[in-house]
MMTF fields as JSON, N, C-alpha, C and O atoms, coordinates in Angstrom:
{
  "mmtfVersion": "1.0.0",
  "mmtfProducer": "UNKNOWN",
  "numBonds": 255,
  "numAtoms": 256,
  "numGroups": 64,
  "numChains": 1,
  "numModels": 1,
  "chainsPerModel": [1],
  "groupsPerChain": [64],
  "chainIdList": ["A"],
  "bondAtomList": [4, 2, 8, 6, 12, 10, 16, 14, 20, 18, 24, 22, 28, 26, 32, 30, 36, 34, 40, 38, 44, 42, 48, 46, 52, 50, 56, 54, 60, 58, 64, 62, 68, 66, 72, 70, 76, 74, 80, 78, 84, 82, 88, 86, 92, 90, 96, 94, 100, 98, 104, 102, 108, 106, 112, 110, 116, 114, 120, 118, 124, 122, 128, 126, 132, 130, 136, 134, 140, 138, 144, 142, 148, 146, 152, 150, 156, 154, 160, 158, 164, 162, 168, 166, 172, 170, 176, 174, 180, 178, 184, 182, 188, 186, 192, 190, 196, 194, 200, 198, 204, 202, 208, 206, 212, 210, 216, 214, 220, 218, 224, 222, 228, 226, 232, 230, 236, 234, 240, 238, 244, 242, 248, 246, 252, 250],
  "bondOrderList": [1, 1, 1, 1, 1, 1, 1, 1, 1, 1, 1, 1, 1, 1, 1, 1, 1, 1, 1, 1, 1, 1, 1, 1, 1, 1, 1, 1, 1, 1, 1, 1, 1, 1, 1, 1, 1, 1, 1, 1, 1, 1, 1, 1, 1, 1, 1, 1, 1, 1, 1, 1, 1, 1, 1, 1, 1, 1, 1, 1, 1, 1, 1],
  "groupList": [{"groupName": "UNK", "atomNameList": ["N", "CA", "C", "O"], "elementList": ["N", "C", "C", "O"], "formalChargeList": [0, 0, 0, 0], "bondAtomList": [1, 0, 2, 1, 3, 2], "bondOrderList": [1, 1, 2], "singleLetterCode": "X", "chemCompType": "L-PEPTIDE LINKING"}],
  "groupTypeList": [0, 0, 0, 0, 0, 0, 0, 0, 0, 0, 0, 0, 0, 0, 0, 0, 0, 0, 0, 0, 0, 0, 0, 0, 0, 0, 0, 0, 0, 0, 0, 0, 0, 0, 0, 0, 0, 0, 0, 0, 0, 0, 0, 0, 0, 0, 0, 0, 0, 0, 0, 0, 0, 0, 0, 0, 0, 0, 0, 0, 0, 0, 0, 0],
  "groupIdList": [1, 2, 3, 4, 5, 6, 7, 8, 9, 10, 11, 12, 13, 14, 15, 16, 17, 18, 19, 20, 21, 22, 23, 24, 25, 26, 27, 28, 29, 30, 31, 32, 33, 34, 35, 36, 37, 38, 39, 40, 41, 42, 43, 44, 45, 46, 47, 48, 49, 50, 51, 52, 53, 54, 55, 56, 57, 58, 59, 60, 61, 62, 63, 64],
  "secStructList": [7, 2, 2, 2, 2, 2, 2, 2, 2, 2, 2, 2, 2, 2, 2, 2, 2, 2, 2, 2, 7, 1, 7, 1, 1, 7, 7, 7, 6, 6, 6, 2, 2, 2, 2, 2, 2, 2, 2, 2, 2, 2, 2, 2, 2, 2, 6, 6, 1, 2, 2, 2, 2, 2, 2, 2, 2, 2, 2, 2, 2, 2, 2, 7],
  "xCoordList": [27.411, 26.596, 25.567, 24.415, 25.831, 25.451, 23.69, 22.597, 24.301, 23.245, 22.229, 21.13, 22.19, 21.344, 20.912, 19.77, 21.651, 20.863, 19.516, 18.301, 20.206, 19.096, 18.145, 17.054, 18.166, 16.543, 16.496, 15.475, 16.928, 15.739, 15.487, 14.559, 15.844, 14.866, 13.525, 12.414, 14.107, 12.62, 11.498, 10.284, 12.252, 10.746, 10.465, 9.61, 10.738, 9.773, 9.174, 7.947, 9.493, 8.646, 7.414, 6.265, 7.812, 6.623, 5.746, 4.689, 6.136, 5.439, 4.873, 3.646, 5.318, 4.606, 3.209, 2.057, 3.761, 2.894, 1.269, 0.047, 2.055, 0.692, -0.169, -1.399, 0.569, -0.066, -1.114, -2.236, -0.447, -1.633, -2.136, -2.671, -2.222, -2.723, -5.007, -5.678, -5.145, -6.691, -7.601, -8.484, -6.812, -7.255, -6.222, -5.539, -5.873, -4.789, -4.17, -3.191, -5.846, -6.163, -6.023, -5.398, -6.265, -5.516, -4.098, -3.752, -3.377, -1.807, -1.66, -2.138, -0.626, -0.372, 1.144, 1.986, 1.498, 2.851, 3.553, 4.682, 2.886, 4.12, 5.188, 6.342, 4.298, 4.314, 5.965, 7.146, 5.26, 5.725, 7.359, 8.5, 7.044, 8.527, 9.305, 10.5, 8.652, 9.859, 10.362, 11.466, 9.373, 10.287, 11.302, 12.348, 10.919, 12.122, 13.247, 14.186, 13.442, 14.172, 15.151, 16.334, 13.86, 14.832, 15.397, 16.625, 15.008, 15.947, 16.724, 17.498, 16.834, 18.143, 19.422, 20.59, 18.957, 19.261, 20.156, 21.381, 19.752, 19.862, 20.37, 21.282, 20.607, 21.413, 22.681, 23.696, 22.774, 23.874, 24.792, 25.99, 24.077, 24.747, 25.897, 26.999, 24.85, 25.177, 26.103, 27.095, 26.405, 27.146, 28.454, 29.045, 28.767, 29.837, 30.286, 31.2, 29.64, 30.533, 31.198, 30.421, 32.392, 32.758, 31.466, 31.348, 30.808, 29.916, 28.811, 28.505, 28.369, 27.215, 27.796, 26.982, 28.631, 29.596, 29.705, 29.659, 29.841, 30.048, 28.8, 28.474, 28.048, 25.956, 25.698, 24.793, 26.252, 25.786, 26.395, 25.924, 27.709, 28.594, 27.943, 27.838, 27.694, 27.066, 25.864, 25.704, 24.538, 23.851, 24.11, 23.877, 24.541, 24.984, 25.632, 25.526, 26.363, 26.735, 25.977, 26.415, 24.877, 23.169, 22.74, 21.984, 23.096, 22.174, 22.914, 22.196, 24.317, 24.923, 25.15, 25.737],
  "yCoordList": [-20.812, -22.006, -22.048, -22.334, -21.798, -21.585, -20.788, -21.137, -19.551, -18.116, -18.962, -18.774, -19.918, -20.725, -21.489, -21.822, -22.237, -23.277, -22.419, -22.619, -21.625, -20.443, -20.257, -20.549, -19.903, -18.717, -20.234, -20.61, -21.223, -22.123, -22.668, -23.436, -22.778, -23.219, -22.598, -23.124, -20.684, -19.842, -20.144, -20.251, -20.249, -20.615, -22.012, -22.412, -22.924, -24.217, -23.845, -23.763, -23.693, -23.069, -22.164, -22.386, -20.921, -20.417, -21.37, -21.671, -21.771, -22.977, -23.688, -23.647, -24.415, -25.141, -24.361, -24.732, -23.445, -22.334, -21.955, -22.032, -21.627, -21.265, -22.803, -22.794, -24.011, -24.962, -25.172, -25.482, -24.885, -25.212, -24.788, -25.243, -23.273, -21.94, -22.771, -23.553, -22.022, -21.96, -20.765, -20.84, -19.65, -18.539, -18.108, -17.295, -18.644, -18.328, -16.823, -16.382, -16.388, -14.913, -14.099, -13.18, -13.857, -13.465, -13.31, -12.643, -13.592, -13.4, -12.027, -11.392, -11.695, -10.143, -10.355, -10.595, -10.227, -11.002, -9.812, -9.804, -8.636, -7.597, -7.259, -6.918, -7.493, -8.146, -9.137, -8.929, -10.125, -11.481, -11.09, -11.359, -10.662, -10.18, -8.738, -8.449, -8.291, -7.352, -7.554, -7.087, -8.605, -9.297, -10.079, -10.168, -10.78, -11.485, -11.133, -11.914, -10.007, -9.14, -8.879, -9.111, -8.225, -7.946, -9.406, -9.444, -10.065, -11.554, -12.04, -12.871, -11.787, -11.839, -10.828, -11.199, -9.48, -8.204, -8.795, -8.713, -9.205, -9.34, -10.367, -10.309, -11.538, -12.366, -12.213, -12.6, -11.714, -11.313, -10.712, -10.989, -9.471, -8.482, -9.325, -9.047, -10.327, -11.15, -11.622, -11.497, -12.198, -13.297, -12.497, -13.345, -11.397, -10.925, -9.698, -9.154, -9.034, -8.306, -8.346, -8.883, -7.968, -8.846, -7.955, -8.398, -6.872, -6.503, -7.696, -8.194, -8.003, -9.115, -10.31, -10.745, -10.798, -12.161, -11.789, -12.714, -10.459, -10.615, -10.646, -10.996, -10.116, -10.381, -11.521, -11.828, -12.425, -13.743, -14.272, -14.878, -13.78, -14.764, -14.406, -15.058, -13.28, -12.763, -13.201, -13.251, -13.696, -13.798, -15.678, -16.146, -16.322, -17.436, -18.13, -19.31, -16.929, -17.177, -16.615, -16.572, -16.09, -16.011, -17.467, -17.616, -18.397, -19.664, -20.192, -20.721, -20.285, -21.231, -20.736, -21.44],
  "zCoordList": [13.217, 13.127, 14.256, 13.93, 15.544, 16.169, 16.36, 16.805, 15.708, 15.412, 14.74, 15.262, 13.669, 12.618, 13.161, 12.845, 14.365, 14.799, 15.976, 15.983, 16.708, 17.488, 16.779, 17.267, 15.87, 15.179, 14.704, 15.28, 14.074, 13.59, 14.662, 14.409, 16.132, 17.031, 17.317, 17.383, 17.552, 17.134, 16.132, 16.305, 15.045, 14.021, 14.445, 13.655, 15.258, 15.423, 16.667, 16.61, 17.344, 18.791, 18.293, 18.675, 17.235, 16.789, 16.364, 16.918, 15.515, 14.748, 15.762, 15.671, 16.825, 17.619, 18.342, 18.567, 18.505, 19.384, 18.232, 18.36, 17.385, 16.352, 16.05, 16.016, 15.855, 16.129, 16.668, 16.267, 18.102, 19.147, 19.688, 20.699, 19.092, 19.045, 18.996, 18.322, 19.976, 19.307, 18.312, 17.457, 18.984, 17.756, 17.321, 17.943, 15.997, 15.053, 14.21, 13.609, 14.791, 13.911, 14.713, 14.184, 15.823, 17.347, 17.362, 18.337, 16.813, 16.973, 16.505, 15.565, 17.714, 17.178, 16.814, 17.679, 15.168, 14.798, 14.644, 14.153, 15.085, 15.385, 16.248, 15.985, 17.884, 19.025, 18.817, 19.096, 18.247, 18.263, 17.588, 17.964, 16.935, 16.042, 16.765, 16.705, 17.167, 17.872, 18.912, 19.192, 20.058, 21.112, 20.851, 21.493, 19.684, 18.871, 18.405, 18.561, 17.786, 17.285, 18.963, 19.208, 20.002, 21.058, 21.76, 21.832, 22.048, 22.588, 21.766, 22.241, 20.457, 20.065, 20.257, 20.38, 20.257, 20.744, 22.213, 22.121, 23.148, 24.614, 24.287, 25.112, 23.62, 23.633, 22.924, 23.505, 21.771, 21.657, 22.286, 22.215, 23.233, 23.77, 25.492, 25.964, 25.845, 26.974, 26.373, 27.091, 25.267, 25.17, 23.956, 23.287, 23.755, 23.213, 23.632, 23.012, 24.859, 25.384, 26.746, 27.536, 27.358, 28.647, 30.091, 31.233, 29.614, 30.361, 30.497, 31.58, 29.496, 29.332, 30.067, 30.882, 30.05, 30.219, 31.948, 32.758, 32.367, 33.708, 34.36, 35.495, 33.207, 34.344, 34.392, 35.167, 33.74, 33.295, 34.61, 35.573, 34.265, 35.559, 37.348, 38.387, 36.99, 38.619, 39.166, 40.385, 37.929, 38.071, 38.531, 39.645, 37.541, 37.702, 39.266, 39.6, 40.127, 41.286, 42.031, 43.181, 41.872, 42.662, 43.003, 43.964, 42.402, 41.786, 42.761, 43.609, 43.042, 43.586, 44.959, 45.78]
}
């Protein structure tokens, strides 16, 4: 449920972005989609393996 609620936050952010985009025709949506592809890539990977889970945690006790 989760995963569904993520990417439909992506497509409104795009959406917002192309919005208020001034040159619409300028978008490079190849670009746009394979970084996408990879931050989901990198988020998954953080958040289901205990390697990812411990960068998170290490990085997290940087902060504090």
């Amino acid at each position: 449920m989760f995963f569904i609620i993520n990417c439909f936050g992506i497509v409104i952010f795009m959406a917002i972005a192309v919005l208020f985009s001034k040159k619409k025709k300028c978008i490079n949506w190849r670009s746009v989609g394979i970084l996408s592809v990879l931050n989901i890539f990198v988020a998954w990977f953080l958040t289901q393996f205990s390697v990812g889970r411990q960068i998170v945690s290490a990085a997290a006790a940087g902060f504090v």
